[in-house]
LORO-259525 format. One line per field, with one value per residue: residue number from 1; residue in three letters; x, y, z of N, C-alpha, C in turn. Coordinates in steps of 0.05 Angstrom, whole numbers, m for minus. Each point is the difference from the previous one (the first is absolute). Example, Ala and Ser with C-alpha at 12.3 -4.5 7.8 and 13.67 -1.06 7.14 Angstrom:
<sites>
resi <- [1; 2]
resn <- [ALA; SER]
n_X <- [264; m7]
n_Y <- [m114; 21]
n_Z <- [156; m14]
ca_X <- [m18; 16]
ca_Y <- [24; 24]
ca_Z <- [0; 1]
c_X <- [18; m15]
c_Y <- [24; 22]
c_Z <- [0; 14]
</sites>
This chain:
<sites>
resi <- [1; 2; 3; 4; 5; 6; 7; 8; 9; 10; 11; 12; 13; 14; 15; 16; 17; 18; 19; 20; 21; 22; 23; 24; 25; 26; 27; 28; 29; 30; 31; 32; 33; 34; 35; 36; 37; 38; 39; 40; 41; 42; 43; 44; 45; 46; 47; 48; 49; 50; 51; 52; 53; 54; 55; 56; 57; 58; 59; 60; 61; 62; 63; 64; 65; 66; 67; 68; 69; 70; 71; 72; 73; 74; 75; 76; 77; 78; 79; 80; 81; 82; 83; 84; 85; 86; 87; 88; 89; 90; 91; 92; 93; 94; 95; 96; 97; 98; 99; 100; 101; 102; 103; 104; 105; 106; 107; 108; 109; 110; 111; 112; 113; 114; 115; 116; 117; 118; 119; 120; 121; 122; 123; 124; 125; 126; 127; 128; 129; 130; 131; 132; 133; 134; 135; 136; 137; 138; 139; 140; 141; 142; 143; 144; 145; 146; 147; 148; 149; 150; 151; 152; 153; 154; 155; 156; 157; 158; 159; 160; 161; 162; 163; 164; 165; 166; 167; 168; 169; 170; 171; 172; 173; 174; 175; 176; 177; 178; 179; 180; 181; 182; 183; 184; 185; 186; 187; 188; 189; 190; 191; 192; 193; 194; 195; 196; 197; 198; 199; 200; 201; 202; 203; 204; 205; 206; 207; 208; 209; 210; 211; 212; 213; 214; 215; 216; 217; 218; 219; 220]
resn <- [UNK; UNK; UNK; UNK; UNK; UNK; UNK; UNK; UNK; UNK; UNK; UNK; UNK; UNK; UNK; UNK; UNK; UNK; UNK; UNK; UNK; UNK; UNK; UNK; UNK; UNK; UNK; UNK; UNK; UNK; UNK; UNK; UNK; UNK; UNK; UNK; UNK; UNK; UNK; UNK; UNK; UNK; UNK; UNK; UNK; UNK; UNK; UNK; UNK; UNK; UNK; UNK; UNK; UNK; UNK; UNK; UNK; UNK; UNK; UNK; UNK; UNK; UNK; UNK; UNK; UNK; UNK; UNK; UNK; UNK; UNK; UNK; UNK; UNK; UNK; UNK; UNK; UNK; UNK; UNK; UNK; UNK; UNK; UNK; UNK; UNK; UNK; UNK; UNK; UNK; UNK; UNK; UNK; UNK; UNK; UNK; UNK; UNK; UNK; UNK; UNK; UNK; UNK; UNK; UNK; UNK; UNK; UNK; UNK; UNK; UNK; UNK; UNK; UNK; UNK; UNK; UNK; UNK; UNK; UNK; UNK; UNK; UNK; UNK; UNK; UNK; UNK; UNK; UNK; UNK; UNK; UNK; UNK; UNK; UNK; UNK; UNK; UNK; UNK; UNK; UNK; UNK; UNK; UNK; UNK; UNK; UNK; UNK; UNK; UNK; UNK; UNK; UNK; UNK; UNK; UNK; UNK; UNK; UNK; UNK; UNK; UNK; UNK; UNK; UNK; UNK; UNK; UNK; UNK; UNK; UNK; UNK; UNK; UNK; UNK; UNK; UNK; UNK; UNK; UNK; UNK; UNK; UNK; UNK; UNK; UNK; UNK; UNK; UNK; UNK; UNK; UNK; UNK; UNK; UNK; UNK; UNK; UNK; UNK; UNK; UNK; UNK; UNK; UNK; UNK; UNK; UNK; UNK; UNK; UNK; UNK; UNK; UNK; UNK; UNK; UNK; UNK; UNK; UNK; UNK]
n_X <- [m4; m15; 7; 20; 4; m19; 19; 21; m12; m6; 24; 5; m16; 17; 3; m21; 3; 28; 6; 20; 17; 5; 1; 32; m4; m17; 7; 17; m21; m18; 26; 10; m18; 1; 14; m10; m6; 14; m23; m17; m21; m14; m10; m8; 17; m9; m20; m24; m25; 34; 16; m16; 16; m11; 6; 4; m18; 15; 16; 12; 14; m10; m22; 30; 11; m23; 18; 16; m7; m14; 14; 15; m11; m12; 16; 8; m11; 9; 34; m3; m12; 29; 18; m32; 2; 12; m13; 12; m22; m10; 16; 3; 10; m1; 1; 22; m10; m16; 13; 3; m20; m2; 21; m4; m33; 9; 17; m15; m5; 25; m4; m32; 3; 24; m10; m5; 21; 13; 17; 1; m35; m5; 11; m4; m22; 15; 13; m32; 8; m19; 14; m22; 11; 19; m3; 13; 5; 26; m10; m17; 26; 5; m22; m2; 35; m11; m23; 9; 18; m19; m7; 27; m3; m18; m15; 19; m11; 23; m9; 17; m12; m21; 15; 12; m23; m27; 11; m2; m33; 19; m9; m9; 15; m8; m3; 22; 9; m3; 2; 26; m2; m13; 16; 16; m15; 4; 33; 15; m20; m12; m12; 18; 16; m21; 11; 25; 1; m17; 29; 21; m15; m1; 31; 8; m15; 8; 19; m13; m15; 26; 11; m24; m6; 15; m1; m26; 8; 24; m4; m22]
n_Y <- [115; m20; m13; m3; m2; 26; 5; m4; 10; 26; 2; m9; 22; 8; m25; m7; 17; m2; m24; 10; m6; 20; m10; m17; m9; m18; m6; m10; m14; m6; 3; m19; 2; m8; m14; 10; m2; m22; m20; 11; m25; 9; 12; 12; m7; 4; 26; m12; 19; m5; 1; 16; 1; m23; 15; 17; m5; 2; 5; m21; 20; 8; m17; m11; 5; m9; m19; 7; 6; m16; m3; 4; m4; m36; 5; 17; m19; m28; m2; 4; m22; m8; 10; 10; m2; m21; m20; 8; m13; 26; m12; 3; 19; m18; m11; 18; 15; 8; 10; 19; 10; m6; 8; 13; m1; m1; 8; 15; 0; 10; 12; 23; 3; 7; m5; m4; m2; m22; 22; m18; m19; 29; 15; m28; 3; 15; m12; m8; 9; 18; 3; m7; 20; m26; 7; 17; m31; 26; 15; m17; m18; 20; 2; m29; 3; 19; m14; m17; 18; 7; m16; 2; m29; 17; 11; 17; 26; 15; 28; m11; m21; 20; 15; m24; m13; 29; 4; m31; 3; 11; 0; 22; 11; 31; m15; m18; 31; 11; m19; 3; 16; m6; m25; 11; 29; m19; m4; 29; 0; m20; 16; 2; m16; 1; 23; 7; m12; 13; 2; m18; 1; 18; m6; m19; 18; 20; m13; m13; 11; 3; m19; m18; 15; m9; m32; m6; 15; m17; m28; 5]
n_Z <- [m34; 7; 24; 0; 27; m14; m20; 16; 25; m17; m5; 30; m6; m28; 4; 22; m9; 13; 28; 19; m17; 2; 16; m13; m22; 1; 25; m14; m25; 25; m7; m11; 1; 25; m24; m8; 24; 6; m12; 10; m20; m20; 17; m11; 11; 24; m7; 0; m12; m16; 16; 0; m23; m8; m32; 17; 15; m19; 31; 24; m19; m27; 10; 11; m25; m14; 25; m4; m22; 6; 18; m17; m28; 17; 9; m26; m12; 22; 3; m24; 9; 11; m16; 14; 19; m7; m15; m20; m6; 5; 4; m21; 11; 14; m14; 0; 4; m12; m16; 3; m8; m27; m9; 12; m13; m22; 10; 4; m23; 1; 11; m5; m20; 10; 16; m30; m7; m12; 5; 21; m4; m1; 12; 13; m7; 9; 14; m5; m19; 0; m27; 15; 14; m2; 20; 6; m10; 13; m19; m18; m4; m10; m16; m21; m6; m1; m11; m5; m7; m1; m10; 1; 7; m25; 32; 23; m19; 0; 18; 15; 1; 8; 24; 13; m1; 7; 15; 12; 1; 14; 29; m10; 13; m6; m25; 0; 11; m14; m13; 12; m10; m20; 0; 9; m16; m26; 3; 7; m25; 20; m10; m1; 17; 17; m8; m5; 25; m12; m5; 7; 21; m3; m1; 13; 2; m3; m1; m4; 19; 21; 0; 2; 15; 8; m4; 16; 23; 1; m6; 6]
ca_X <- [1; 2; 22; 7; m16; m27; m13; 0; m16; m22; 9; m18; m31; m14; 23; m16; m8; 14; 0; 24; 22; 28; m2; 18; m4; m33; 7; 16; m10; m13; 18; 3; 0; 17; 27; 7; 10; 27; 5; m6; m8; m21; m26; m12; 13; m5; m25; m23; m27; m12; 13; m23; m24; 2; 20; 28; 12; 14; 8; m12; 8; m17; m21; 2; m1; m24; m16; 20; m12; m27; 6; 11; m32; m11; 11; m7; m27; m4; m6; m14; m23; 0; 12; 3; 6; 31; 13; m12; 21; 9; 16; 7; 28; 7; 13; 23; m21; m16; 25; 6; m25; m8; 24; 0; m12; 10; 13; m12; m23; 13; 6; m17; m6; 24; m19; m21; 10; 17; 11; 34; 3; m8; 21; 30; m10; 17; 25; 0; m2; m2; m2; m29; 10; 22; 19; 23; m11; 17; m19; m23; 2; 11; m30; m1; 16; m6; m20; 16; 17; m27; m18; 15; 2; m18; m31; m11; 21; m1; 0; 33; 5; m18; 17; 27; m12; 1; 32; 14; m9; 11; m20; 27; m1; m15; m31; 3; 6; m40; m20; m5; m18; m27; m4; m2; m15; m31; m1; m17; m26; m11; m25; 13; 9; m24; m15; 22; m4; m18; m1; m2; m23; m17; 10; m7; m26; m4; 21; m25; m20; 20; 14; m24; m3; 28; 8; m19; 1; 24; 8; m19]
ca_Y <- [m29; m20; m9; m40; m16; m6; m9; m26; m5; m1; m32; m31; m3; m5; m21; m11; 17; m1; m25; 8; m29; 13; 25; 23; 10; 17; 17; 19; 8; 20; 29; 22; 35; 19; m4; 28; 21; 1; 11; 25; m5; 24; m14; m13; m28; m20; 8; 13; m17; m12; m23; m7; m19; m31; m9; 3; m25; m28; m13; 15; 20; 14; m2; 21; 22; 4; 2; 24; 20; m7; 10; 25; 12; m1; 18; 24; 10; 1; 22; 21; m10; m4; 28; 21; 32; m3; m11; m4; m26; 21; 26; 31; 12; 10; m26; m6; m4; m30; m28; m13; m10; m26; m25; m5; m19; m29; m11; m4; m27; m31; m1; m26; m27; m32; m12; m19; m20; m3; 13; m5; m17; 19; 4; m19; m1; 17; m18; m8; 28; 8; 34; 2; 18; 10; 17; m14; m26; m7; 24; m18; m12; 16; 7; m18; m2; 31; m9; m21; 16; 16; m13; m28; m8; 14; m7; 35; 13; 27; 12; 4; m27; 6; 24; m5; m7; 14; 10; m18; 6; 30; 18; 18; m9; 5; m15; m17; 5; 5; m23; m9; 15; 9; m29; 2; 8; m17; m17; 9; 7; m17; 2; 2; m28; m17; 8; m12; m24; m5; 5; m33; m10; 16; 0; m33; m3; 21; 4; m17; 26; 25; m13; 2; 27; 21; m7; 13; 34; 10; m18; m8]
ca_Z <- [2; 25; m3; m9; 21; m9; m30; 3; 14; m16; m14; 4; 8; m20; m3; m21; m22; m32; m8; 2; m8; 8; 28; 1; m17; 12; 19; m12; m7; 19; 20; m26; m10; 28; 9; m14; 18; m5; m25; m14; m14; m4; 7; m25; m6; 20; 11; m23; 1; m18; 29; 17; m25; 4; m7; 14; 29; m20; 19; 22; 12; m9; 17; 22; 3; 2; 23; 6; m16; 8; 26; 1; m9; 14; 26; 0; 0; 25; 12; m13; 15; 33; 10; m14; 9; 7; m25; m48; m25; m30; 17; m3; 4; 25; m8; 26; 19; m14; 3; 41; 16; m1; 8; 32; m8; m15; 17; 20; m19; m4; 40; 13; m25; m4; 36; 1; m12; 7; m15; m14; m17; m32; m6; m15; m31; m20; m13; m38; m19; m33; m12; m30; m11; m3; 20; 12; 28; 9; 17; 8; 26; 33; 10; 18; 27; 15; 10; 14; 23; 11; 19; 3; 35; 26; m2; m14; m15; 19; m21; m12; m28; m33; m7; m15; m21; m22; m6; m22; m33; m12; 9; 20; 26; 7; 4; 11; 28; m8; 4; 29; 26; m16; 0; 30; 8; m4; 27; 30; m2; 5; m10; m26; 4; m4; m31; m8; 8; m12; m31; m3; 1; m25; m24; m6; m5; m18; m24; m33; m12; m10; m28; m23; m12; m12; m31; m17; 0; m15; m9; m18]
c_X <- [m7; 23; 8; m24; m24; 4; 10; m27; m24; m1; 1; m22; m16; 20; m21; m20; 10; 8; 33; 11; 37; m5; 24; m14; m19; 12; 27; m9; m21; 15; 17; m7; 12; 20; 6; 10; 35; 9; 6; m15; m34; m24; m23; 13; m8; m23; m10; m18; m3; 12; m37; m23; 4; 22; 30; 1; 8; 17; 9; 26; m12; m22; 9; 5; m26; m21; 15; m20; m23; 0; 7; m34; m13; 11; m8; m30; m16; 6; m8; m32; m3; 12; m3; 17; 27; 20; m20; 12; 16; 26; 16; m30; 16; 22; 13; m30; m8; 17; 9; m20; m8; 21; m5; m12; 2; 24; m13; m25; 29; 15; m17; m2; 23; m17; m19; 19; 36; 17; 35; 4; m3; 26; 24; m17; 11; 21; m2; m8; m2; m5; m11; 10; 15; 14; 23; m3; 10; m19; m16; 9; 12; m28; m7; 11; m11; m18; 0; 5; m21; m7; 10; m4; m22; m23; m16; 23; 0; 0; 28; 2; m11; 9; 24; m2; 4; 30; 14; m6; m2; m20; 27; m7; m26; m31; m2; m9; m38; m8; 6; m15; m24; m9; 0; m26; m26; m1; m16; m25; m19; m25; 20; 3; m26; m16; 22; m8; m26; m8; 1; m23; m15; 14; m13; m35; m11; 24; m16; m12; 16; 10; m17; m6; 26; 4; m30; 4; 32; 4; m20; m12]
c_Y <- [m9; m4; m31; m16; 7; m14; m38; m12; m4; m24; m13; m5; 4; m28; m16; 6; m12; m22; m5; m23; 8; 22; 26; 20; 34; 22; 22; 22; 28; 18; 6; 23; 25; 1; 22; 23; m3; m14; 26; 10; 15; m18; m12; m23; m20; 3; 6; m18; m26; m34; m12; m28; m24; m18; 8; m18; m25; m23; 11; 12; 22; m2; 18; 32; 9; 8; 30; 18; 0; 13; 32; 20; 8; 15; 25; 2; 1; 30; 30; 8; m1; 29; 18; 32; m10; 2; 3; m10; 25; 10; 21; 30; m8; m32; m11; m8; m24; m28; m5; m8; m22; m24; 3; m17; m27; m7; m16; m29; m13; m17; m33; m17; m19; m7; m17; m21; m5; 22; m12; m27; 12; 12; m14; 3; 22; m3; 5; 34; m6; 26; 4; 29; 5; 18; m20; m17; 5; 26; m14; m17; 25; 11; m23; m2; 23; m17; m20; 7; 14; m30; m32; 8; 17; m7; 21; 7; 23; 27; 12; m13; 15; 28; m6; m17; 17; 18; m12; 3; 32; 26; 16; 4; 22; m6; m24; 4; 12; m18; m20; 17; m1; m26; m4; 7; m12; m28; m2; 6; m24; 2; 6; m31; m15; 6; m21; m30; m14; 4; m29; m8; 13; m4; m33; 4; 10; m9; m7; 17; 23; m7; 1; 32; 21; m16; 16; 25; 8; m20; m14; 20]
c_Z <- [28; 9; 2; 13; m5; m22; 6; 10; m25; m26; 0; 11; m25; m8; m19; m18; m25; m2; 0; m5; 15; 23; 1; m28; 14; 14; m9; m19; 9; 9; m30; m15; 11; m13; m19; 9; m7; m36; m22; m12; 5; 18; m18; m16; 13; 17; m23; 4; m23; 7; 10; m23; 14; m7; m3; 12; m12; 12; 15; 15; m6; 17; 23; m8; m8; 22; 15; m17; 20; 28; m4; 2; 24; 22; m8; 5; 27; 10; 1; 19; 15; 13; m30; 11; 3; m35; m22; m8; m27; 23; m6; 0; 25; 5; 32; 22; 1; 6; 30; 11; m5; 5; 32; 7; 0; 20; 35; m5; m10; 32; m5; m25; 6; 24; m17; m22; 7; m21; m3; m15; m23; m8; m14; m32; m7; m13; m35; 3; m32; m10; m30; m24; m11; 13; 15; 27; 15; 33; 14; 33; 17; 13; 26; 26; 13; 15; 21; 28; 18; 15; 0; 31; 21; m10; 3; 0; 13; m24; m15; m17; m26; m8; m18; m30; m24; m1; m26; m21; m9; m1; 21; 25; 19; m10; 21; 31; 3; 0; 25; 22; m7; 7; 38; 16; m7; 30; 19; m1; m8; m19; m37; m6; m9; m30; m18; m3; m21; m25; m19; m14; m25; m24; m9; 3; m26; m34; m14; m7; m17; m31; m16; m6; m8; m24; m24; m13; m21; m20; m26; m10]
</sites>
């Protein structure tokens, strides 16, 4: 997954797309699927290519979690492109890897994505929760409050904020302590940063083309 401050960020850059009537809705909607991590609930509940049709986006919390499906795609496929010798969108066998590497990633593209919008007028839209799943509402707002808690009152976020983050959402404590060093070391590497830094840009250029051919290729 991205993390909050891209898929918020990427959510309201597809806003008028969908013609947004409820901003809490939307934006809650856009980080909902995360919330599975402390739901519990099967990924394929809240990720699939079939979130990506026209007519899911039925309102606009659904739209946001549409726009969440849409971001998620588009990132793999970016960075699949942009780092080839680093990250696969296939990551097994080597998963743990993989997984640090790329969340190092995505942490470092969610640094710079809350710098282009207001992230604590987004946040109070969490307040509204919904559990399309039927999973328990009560998981759903402690996702939110997790979230909240990340990037209430800041403008950058430190990398303690995204360690203690994934803790909360029940990552044990030696991946946690890997992916701060793995995430440290994309820091200190300036020519890593400026690749990173340029991923944005390719996802909001590139999602139309991506969507139109992944609904061709699985859906039709």
């Amino acid at each position: 997954m991205s993390l909050e401050a891209t898929h918020i960020r990427f959510a309201l850059d597809l806003r008028d797309k969908y013609k947004i009537k409820d901003i809490n809705q939307y934006i809650s909607g856009a980080i909902y699927p995360d919330s599975r991590y402390v739901t519990g609930i099967k990924r394929s509940l809240t990720h699939d290519d079939r979130f990506l049709l026209p007519e899911f986006a039925s309102d606009d919390f659904h739209r946001g979690w549409q726009a969440h499906q849409i971001c998620d795609l588009v990132f793999g496929v970016i960075i699949e492109e942009l780092f080839p010798d680093l990250v696969y969108v296939s990551y097994d066998p080597h998963y743990r890897k993989e997984w640090i590497t790329s969340t190092a990633i995505k942490i470092i593209q969610d640094m710079d994505d809350l710098k282009f919008f207001d992230i604590q007028g987004c946040i109070k839209c969490l307040d509204y929760t919904n559990n399309p799943n039927g999973e328990d509402i009560k998981g759903v707002k402690i996702y939110n409050k997790i979230m909240t808690k990340l990037y209430k009152n800041e403008k950058i976020i430190n990398l303690d904020g995204y360690i203690n983050m994934w803790r909360e959402l029940g990552q044990e404590d030696n991946l946690c302590e890997e992916l701060r060093a793995k995430t440290q070391e994309f820091l200190d590497n300036p020519k890593i940063i400026i690749r990173i830094k340029a991923i944005y840009k390719e996802m909001i250029n590139s999602y139309s083309d991506i969507v139109s051919k992944r609904i061709s290729e699985k859906l039709v």
